[in-house]
C-alpha positions in Angstrom: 143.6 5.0 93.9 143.0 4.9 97.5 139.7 7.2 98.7 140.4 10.8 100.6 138.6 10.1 103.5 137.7 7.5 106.1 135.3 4.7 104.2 134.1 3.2 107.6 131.7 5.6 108.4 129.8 4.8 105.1 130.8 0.6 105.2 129.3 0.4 109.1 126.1 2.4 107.9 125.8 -0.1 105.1 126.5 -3.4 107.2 123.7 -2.0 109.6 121.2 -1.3 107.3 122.0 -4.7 105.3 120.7 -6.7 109.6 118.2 -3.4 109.6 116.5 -4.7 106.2 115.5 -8.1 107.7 114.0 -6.1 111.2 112.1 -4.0 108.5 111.0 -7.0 106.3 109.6 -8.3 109.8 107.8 -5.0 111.2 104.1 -4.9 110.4 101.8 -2.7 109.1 100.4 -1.0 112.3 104.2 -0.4 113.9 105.4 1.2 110.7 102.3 3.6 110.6 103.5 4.4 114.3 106.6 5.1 113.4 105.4 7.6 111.0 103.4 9.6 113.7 106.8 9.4 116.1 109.0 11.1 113.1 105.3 13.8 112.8 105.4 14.7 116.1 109.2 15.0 116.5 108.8 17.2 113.2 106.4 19.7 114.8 108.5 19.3 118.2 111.9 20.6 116.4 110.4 22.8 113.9 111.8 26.0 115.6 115.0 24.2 115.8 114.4 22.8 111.5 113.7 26.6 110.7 116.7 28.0 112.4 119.3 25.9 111.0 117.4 26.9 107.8 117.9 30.1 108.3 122.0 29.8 108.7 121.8 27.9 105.5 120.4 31.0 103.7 121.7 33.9 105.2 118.1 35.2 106.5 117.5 37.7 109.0 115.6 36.8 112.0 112.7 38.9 110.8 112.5 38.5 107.3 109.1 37.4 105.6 111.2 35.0 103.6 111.9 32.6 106.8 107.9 31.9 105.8 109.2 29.9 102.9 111.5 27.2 105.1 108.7 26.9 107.7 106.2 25.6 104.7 108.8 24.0 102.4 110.6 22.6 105.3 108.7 21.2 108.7 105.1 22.0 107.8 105.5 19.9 104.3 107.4 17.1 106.1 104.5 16.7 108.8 102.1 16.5 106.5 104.1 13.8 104.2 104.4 12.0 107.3 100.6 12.8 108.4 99.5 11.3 104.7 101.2 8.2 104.5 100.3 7.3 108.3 96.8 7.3 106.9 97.7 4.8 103.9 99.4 2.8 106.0 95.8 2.9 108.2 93.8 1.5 105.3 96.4 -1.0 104.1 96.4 -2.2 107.5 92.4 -2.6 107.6 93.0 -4.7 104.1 91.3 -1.8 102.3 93.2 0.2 99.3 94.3 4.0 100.4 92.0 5.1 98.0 88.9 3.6 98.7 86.5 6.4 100.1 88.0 8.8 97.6 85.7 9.3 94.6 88.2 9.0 91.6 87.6 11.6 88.5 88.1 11.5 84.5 90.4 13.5 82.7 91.3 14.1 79.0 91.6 11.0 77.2 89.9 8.9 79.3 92.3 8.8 82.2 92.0 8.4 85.7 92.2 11.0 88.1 92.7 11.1 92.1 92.4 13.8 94.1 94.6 14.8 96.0 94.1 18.2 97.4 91.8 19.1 98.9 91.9 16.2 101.1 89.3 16.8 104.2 87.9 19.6 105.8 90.8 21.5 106.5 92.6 21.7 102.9 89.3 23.1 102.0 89.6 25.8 104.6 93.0 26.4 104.1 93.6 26.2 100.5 90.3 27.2 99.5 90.1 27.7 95.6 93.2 25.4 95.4 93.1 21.3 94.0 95.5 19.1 92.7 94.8 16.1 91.1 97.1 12.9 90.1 95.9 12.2 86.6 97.0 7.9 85.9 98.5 6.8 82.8 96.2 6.1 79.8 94.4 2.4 79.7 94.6 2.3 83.7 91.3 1.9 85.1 89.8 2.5 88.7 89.7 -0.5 89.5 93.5 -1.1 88.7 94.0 2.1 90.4 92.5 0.6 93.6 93.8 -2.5 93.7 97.7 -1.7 93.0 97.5 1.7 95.3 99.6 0.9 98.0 103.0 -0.3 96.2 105.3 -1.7 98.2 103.5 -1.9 101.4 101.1 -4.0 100.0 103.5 -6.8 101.0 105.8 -5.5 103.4 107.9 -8.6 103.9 109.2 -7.9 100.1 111.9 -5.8 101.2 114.3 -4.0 98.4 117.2 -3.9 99.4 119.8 -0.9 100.5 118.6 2.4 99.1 120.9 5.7 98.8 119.5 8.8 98.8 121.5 11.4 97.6 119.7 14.6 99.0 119.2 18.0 97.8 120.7 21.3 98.7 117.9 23.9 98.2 114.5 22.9 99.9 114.8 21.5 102.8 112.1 18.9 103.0 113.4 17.2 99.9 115.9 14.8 101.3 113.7 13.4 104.6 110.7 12.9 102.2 113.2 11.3 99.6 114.1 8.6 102.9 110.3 7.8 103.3 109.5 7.4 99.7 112.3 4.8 99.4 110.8 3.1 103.1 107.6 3.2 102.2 107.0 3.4 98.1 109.8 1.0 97.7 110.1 -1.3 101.1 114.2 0.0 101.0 116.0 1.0 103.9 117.7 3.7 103.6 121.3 5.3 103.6 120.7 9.2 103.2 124.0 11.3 102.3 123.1 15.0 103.0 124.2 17.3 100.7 127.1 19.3 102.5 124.9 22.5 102.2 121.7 21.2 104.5 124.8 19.4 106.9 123.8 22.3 109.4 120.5 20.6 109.4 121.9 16.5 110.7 121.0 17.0 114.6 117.4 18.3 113.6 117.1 15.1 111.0 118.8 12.8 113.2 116.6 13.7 115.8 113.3 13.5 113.5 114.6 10.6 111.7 115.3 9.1 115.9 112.7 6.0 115.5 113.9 4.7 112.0 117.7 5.4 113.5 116.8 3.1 116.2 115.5 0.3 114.8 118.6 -0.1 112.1 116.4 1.4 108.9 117.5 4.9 108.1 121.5 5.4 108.5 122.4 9.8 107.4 125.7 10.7 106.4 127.7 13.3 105.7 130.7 14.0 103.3 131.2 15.8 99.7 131.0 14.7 96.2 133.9 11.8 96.9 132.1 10.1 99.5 128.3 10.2 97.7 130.9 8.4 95.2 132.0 5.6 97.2 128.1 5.1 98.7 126.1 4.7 95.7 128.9 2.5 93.9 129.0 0.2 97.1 128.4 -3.5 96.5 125.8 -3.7 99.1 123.6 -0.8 97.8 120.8 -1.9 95.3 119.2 1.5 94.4 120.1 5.1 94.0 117.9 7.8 94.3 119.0 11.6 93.8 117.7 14.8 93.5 120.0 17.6 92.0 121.2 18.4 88.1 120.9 16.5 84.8 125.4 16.9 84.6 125.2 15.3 88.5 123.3 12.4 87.4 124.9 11.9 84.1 128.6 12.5 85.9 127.2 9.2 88.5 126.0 7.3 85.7 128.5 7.6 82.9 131.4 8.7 84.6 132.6 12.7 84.4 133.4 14.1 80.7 131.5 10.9 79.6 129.5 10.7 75.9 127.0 8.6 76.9 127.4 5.7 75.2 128.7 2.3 75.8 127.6 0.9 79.0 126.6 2.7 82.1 129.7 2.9 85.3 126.7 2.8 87.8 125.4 -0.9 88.1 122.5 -0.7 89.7 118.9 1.1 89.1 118.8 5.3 89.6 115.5 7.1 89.9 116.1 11.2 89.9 114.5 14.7 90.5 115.8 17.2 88.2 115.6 20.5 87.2 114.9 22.2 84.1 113.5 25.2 82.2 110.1 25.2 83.0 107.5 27.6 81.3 105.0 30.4 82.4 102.4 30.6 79.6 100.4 33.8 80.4 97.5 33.2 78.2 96.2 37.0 76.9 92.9 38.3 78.1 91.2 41.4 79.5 93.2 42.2 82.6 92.2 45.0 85.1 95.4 46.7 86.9 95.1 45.0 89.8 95.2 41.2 87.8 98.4 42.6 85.8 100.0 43.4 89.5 99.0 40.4 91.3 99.8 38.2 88.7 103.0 39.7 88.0 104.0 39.2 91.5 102.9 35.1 90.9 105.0 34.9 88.3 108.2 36.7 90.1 107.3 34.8 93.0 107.8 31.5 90.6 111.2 32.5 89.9 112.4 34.2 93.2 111.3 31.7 95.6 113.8 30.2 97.7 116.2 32.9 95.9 115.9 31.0 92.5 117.1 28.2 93.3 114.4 25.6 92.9 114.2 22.9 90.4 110.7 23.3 89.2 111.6 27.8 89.5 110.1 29.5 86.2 112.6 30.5 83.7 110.6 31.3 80.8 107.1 33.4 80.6 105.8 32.8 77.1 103.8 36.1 76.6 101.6 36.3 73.0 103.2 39.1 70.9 100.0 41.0 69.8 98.2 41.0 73.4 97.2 44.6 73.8 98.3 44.3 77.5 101.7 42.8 76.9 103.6 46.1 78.1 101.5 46.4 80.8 102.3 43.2 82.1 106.2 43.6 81.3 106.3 46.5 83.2 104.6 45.2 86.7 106.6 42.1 86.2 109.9 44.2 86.1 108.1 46.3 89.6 107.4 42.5 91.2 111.5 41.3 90.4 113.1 44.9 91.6 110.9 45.1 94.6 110.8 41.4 95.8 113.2 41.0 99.1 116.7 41.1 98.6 118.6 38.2 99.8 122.1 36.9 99.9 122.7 34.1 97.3 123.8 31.2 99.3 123.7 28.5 96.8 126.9 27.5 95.5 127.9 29.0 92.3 125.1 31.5 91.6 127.3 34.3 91.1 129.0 32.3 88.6 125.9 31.6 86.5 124.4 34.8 86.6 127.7 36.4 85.5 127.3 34.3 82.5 123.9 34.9 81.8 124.6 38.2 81.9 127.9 37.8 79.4 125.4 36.0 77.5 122.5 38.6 77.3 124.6 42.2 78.1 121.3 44.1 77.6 119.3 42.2 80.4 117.9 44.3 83.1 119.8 43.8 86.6 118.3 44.6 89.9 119.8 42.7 93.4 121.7 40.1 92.0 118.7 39.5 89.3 118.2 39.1 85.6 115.3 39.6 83.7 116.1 39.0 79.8 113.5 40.2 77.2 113.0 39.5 73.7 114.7 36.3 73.5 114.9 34.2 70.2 112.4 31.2 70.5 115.4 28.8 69.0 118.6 27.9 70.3 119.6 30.3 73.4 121.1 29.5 76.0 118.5 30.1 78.7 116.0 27.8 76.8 118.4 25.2 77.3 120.4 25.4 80.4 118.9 25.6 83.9 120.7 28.5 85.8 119.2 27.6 88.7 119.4 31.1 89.9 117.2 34.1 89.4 117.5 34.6 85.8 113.8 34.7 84.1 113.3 35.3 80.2 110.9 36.1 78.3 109.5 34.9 75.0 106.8 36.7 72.7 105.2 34.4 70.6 102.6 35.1 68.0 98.5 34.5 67.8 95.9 35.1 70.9 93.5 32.5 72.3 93.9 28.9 71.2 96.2 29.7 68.4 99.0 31.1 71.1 98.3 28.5 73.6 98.7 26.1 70.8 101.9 27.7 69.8 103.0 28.1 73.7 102.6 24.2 74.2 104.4 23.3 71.1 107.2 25.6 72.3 107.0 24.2 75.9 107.3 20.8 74.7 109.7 20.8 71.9 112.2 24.5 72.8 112.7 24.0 76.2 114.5 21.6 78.2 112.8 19.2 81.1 109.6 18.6 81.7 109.3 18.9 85.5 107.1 21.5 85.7 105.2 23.8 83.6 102.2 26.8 84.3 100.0 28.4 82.7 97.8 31.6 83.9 94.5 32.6 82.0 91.3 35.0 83.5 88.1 33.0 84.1 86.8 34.2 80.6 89.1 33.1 79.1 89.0 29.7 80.6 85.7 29.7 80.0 86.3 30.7 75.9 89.0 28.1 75.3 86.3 25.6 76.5 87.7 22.0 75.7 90.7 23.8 74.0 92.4 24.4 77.5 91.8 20.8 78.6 93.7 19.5 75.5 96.5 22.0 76.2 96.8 20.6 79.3 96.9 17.0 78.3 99.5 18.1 75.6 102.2 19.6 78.0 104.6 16.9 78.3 105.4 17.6 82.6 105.0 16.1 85.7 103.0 18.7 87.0 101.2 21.3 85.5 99.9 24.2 87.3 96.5 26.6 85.8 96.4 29.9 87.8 98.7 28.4 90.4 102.5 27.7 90.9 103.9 24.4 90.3 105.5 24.1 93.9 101.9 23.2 95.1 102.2 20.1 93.9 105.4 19.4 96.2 103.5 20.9 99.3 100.6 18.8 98.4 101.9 15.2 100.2 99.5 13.0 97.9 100.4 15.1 94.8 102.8 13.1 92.7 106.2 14.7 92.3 109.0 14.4 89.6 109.1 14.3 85.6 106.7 13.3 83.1 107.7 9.8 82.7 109.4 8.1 79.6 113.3 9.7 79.8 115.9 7.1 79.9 119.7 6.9 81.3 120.9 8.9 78.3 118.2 11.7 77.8 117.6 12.1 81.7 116.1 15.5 81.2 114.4 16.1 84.2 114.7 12.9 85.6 113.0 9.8 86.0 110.5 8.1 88.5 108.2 10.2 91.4 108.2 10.7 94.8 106.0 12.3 97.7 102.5 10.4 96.2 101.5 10.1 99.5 98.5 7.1 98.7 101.0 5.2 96.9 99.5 5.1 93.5 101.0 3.6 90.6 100.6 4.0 87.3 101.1 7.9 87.5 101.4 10.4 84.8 101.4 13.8 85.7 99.5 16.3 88.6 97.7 19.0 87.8 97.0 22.1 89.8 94.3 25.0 89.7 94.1 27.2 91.2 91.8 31.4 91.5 93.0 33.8 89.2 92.3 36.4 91.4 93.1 36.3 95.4 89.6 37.3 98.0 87.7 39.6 98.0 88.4 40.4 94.5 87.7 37.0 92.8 84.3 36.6 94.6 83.6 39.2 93.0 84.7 38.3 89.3 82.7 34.5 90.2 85.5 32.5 91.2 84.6 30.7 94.5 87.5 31.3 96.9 88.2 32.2 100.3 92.4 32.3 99.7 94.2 35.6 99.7 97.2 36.4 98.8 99.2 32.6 99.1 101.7 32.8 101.8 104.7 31.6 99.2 104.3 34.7 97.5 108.0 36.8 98.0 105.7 40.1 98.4 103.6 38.5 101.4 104.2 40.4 104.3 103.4 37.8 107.0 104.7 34.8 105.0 106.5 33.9 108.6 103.8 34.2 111.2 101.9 32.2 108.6 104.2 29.8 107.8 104.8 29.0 111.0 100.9 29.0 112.4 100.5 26.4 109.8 103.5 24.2 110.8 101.6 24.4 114.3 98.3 23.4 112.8 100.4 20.4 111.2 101.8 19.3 114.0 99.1 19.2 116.7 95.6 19.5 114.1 94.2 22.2 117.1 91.1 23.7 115.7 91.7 26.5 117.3 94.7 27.5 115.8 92.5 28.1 112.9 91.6 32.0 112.9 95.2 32.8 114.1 96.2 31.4 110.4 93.3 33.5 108.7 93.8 36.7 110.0 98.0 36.2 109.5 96.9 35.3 105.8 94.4 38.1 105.4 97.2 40.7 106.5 99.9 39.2 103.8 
């Protein structure tokens, strides 16, 4: 059967980039790190421009404190992916490793760790409290780590062919930071097909992208589920990489309404970002009333952000059944859902799933367009199984306290729920400090990419040399939450997982219970008033590195 739609557009972009792949195989080190400060500085140039379109896409008023969310998941996180691997490219082109200078860590069972936040003076200012580590796959040592840190760009006239990028719908970053992982990670040029959502946002990426257009290495189309189709099954494409749902990249792989077995339709090699179910395992402990509040709000904020529609967005808070506090909790969580900002839902289908949910679980409390289901079964329900992507958050009571639950909770995480992109846990400082080892090995034990203590999972994408994706080992048939990382900004291989911490308590208040931390309220919580004039003080501070932009950012956060 003949295609629907005009196949030139797609078959010139792929005979351009096929010539583009030999001008890339011949541009050095020291012009590619140039083009990455060209595509930074027209990032910060269009932001405004990035942030409006954003704003279409989601139905946002002008002044809403949610616009703060596209001007840190959108320009401000794409400046400093392009900021981060300017400075790898730097040492590969001095013949050093990106990580030499960085003093590497140990984490449970003797792996390796890098840092990766904070990285320099400012992240400490700026994300005080906060780090992020990129913990290396067991039996890889530092000096392996060192000398393989770099990937593809350690020999950049190994080029890899004609990359598509299928891009993502929901965050806005993902599909421009996608294109120069498969550049730079993978020495690919690149054929990006937007999703038809984020097509509002082409003039703002073709003008970023203006450099790499230019010289014949990054081609972005447009089109629906048909033409995606036709790219990534073209003869002169050797790679696919998507970001979306498990049934997407199962329907590309296997064919729609396939079983899985037999041989794969797609010929050629697929990496993915999917979504999944991920956890919140609230650890029990001797909460005041303001920790219950704030950390109800955290949790909301895990589900709510972006409207819910996030792959790594909570879905599950695993609560122990006998902490004393439990209804305490429950009841500021239900306050931080009903009172978070309402907004339109703009991604396709929401109204769909939550009206199943909600034919699913009848008794589940409903507040502007949101579900909050308690008392669910830990067995086989629906929402332990099925990412809504929407704002649907349940809630599981499992029994024990201390390292009994959390060693229930991980054993739930791993083997009840489906994918492993993302998982959190939040615990006081005593009890941190009582679990002792016990929390370490919890941590170890969670089978995700990233894993967040005291802080939300969707650091790890901010962070650019935070790795990104799922825990590795799923194959073509069991994608779960996908397979392969992006974002890892010094180019590691070998890479596990990331794992985040974070304060349990924003300042003043956690000086005062002996956490060191300047950090107030984080700007990506939903309740922070001045998540905008934050968000987009940052973006500014991205973009030009002024100094004196500084206590602008501090006293927006402070008010937040």
């Amino acid at each position: 059967m003949s295609p629907t739609f005009d196949t030139a557009v797609i078959d010139t972009a792929i005979t351009d980039l096929t010539e583009g792949e030999k001008t890339w195989a011949a541009t050095g080190l020291r012009r590619r790190r140039e083009l990455l400060d060209e595509l930074a500085a027209l990032a910060a140039r269009d932001a405004e421009a990035w942030v409006a379109a954003a704003r279409t896409i989601k139905k946002l008023d002008a002044d809403s404190p949610l616009l703060g969310e596209e001007w840190m998941s959108g320009p401000m996180t794409m400046i400093g992916g392009a900021r981060a691997l300017s400075e790898t490219l730097a040492a590969l082109e001095q013949g050093a490793s990106p990580i030499d200078g960085v003093e590497l860590g140990t984490a449970p069972g003797g792996r390796v760790s890098v840092p990766a936040l904070p990285h320099g003076i400012f992240d400490k200012l700026l994300l005080s409290g906060f780090t992020a580590d990129v913990w290396l796959r067991p039996g890889v040592d530092a000096a392996t780590a060192r000398r393989k840190a770099g990937l593809a760009q350690r020999n950049p006239a190994e080029t890899g062919g004609v990359g598509a990028v299928l891009g993502a719908g929901n965050i806005m970053s993902i599909a421009p930071l996608d294109t120069l992982y498969e550049l730079f990670a993978n020495n690919r040029v690149v054929a990006l097909k937007l999703n038809p959502i984020t097509d509002p946002l082409l003039p703002v990426f073709q003008a970023i992208f203006a450099p790499f257009i230019e010289l014949g290495v990054v081609r972005i189309l447009t089109g629906g589920a048909a033409e995606g189709g036709y790219l990534v099954n073209h003869p002169q494409v050797a790679h696919v990489h998507m970001t979306g749902g498990a049934p997407t990249h199962d329907a590309i792989v296997w064919g729609p309404g396939s079983d899985k077995t037999g041989e794969p339709v797609l010929d050629k090699p697929i990496t993915s970002e999917l979504g999944g179910v991920a956890p919140v395992i609230v650890v029990p402990g001797q909460w005041s009333a303001a920790d219950l509040k704030f950390q109800a709000e955290h949790v909301a904020t895990q589900r709510l952000h972006n409207g819910g529609y996030n792959c790594v967005a909570a879905q599950t808070v695993v609560l122990a059944a006998d902490w004393p506090l439990k209804e305490q909790f429950l009841t500021e969580l239900r306050a931080a859902i009903d009172n978070a900002p309402a907004r339109t839902a703009y991604y396709p289908g929401s109204d769909n799933r939550i009206a199943g949910a909600l034919e699913t679980y009848p008794d589940a409390a409903r507040a502007n367009g949101r579900l909050l289901v308690e008392n669910l079964p830990a067995g086989d329900t629906p929402l332990l199984v099925t990412e809504y992507f929407s704002p649907v958050l349940g809630v599981v009571e499992l029994p024990g306290t201390g390292a009994e639950f959390l060693d229930n909770a991980v054993d739930f995480a791993n083997n009840e729920l489906m994918g492993t992109l993302g998982a959190n846990i939040i615990a006081d400082p005593a009890t941190i400090t009582a679990l002792g080892d016990e929390l370490d090995t919890a941590i170890e034990n969670l089978r995700y990419g990233t894993v967040a203590l005291n802080a939300w999972t969707g650091l790890a994408f901010l962070t650019a040399r935070a790795s990104w994706g799922a825990y590795p080992g799923h194959t073509l048939d069991d994608v779960q939450s996908g397979i392969g990382i992006v974002h890892n900004a010094f180019l590691l291989d070998d890479v596990e997982r990331t794992v985040v911490r974070g304060p349990f308590r924003p300042a003043p208040r956690a000086l005062l219970g002996g956490e060191y931390t300047l950090s107030p309220k984080p700007p990506w919580f939903v309740s922070n008033k001045t998540a905008t004039t934050t968000g987009r003080r940052l973006t500014d501070f991205y973009g030009d590195g002024k100094v004196r932009r500084l206590p602008g950012i501090f006293l927006s956060a402070l008010r937040g």
